[in-house]
C-alpha positions in Angstrom: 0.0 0.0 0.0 2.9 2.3 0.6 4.9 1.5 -2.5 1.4 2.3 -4.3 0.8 5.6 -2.7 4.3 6.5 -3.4 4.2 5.3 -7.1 1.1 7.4 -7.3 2.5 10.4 -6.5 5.5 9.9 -8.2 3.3 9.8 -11.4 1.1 13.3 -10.2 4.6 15.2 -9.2 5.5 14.3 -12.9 1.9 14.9 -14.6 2.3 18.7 -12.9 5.5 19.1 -14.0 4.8 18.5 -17.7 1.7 20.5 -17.4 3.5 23.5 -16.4 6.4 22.8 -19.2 3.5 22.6 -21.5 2.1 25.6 -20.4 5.0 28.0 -20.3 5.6 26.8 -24.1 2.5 27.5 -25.2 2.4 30.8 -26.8 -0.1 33.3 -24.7 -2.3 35.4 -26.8 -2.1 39.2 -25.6 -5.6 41.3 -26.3 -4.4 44.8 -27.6 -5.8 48.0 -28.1 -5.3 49.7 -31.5 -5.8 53.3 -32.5 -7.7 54.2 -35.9 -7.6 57.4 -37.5 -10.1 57.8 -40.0 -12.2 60.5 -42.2 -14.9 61.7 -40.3 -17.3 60.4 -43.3 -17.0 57.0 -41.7 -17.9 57.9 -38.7 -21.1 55.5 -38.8 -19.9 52.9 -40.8 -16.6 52.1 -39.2 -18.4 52.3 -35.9 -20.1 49.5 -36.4 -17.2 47.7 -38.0 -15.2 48.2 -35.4 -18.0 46.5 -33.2 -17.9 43.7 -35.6 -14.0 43.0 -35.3 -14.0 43.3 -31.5 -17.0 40.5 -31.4 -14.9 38.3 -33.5 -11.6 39.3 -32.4 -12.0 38.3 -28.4 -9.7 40.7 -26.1 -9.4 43.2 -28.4 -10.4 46.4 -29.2 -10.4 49.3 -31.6 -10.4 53.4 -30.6 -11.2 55.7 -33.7 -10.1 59.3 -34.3 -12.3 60.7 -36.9 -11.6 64.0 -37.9 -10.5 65.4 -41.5 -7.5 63.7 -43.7 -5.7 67.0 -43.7 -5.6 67.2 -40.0 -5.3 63.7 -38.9 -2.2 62.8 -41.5 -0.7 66.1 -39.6 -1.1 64.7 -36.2 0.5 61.3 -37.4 3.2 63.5 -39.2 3.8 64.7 -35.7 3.2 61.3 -34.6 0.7 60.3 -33.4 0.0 56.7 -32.2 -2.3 55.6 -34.5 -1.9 52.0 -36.3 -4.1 52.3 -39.3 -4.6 55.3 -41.5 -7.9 55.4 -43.4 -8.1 58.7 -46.0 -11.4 60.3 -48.4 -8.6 60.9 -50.5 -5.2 60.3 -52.1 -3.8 63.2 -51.5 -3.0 63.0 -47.7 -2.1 59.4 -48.3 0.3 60.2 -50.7 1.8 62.9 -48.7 2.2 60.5 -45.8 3.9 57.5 -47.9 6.1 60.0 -49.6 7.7 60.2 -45.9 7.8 57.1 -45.3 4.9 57.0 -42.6 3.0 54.7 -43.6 3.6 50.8 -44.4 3.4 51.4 -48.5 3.2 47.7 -49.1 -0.2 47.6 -46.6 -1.6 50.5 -48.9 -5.4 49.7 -50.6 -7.7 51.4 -52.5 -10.8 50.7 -49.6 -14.2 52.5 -51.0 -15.4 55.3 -53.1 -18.0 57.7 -52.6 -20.4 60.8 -54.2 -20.4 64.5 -53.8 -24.2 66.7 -53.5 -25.4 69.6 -52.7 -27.3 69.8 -50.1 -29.8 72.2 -48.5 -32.2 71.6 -44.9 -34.4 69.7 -45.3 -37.2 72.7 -44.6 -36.1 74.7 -47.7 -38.6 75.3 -50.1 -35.8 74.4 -53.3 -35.8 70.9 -53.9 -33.7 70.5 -56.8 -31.0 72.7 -58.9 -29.2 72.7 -62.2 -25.7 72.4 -61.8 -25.0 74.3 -65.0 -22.8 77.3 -65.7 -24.6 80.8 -65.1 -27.6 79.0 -63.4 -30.0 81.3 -62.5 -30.1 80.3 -58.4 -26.4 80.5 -58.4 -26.3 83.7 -59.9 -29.1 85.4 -57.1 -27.2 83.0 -54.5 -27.3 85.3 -51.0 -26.4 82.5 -48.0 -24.2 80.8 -46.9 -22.5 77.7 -48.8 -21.0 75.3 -46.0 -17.6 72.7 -47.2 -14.7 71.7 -46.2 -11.5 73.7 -46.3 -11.4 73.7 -50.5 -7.2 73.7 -50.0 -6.6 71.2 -47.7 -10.5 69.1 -46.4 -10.9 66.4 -49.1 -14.3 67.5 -49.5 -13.9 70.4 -49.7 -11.3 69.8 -52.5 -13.6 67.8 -54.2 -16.0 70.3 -54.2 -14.5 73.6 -55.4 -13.0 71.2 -58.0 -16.8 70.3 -59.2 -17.9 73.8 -58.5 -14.7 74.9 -60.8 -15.6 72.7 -63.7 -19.3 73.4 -63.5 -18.8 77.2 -64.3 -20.5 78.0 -60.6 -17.9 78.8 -58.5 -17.3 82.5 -59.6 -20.7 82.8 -58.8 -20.4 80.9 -55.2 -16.5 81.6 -53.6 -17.8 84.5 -51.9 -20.1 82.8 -50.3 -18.5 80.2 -48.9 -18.1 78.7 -45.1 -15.3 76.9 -44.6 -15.1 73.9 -42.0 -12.9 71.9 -40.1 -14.6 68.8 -41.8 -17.3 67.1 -43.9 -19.5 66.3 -40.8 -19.1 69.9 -39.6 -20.5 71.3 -43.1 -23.6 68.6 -42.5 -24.2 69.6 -38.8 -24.7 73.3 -40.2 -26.6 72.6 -43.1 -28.8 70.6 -40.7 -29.2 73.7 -38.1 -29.6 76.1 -40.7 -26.6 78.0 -40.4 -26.0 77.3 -43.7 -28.0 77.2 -47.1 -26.1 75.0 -49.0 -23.6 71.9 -48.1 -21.1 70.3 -49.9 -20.9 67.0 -48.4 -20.5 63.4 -49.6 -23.9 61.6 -50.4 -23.5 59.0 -47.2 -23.1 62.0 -44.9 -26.6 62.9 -46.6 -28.1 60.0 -46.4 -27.6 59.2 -42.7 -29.1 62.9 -42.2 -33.2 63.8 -41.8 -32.5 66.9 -41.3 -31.2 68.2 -44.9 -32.3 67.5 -48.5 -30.1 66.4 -51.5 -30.6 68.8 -54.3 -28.0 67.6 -57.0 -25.7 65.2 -57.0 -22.5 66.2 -58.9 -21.6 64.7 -61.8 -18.1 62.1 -61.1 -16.1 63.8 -64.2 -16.4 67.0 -62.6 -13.7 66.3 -59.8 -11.1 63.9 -59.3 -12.3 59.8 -58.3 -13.6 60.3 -54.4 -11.8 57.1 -53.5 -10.5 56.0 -49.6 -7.0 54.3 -49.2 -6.2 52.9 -46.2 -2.7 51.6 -45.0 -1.0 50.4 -41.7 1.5 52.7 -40.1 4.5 50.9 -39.5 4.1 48.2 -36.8 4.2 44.9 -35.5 0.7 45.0 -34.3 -0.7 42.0 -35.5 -4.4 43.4 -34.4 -3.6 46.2 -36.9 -3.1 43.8 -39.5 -6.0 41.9 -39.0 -8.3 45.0 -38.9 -7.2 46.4 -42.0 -7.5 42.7 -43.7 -11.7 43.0 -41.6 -12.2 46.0 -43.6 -12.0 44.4 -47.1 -14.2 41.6 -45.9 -17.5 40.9 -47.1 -18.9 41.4 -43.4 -17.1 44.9 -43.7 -17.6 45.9 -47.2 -21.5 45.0 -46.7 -21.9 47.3 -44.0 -20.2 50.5 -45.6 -22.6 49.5 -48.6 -25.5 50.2 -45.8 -24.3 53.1 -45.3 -24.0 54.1 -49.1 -20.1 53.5 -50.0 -19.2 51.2 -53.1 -16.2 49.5 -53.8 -13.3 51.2 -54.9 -12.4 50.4 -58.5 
């Protein structure tokens, strides 16, 4: 009875010893937190992607900054701790990669989207001609809310249309400049301003304004969103930017109006 007992624990002492080998060469999975800086257009839609990732990504989680491309490529230029980088344009990309901040080979073409006009949705005009020398342009005495037209992508986007369409002689002067495309919307929606410039899924999310033209797509550059990784070794980074070209992604930013990028 002894030798048994003794045999026995012989043979636990050894079964907790290789459970504890086993364990300390098992490789631990760390949860980590990743920072996302991101256009404010996709407010809404990367909200819920981020939701999305987290369910199916246990332990970890995702923080957005949303603000403008201009201003959030800036704060990474000054750096910023942000692991993924997603732009409404090329431009601040571009400016970004050519200083080597950003992973280049991560870089993709994510989404496009739309530019309208918009107005509240209490105005009495419902719909305009976007036509050189149009008569409402012409008589034109508000306000006209977009982004920043040298450095906001949508507001680029838009005094390029405006340029092309003969109708921003008639409009520059009357022009509000803001921080972002969201803050151009909010106005629009309080009517503090008359007009918006804004991207058709900022519209559409909106009960408070009215589309009254959308602009035609030759009359400013391709509204397309690249998104890349900064340089890192954060594998959570990785896998969120591969979740954003996923069909569970890509079928919520259709919800919310955004097509593919082509």
């Amino acid at each position: 009875m002894v030798v048994s007992l003794f045999r026995r624990s012989r043979s636990t002492s050894l079964s907790l010893a290789l459970f504890g080998l086993s364990t300390m060469l098992t490789p631990l999975t760390h949860a980590e937190t990743i920072t996302v800086f991101a256009a404010a257009s996709l407010n809404n839609a990367l909200s819920d992607i981020g939701k999305a990732f987290e369910a199916s990504h246990p332990g970890d989680k995702v923080n957005y900054s949303f603000a403008s491309s201009s201003l959030l490529a800036k704060q990474i230029e000054q750096g910023a701790p942000a692991a993924v980088f997603v732009s409404a344009d090329q431009q601040w990309m571009d400016y970004l990669q050519n200083k080597n901040l950003i992973d280049a080979k991560s870089r993709t073409n994510l989404l496009a989207n739309t530019l309208v006009l918009i107005s509240p949705s209490t105005a009495p005009m419902r719909t305009v001609a976007l036509a050189p020398a149009a008569p409402w342009a012409k008589s034109f005495q508000g306000h006209l809310c977009m982004g920043t037209p040298d450095s906001v992508p949508a507001g680029i986007y838009g005094k390029q249309a405006l340029t092309k369409l003969g109708l921003w002689p008639d409009l520059q002067s009357h022009v509000v400049a803001t921080q972002d495309v969201r803050a151009s919307l909010s106005f629009v929606e309080r009517g503090e301003c008359d007009l918006g410039v804004v991207y058709k899924t900022d519209a559409e999310i909106s009960k408070a304004v009215h589309i009254l033209a959308e602009f035609p797509a030759t009359a400013h550059d391709p509204i397309i969103y690249p998104a890349a990784l900064l340089p890192t070794n954060s594998k959570t980074a990785t896998a969120f930017l591969n979740y954003l070209g996923s069909p569970d992604a890509q079928a919520i930013f259709r919800r919310y109006g955004f097509s593919p990028a082509h």
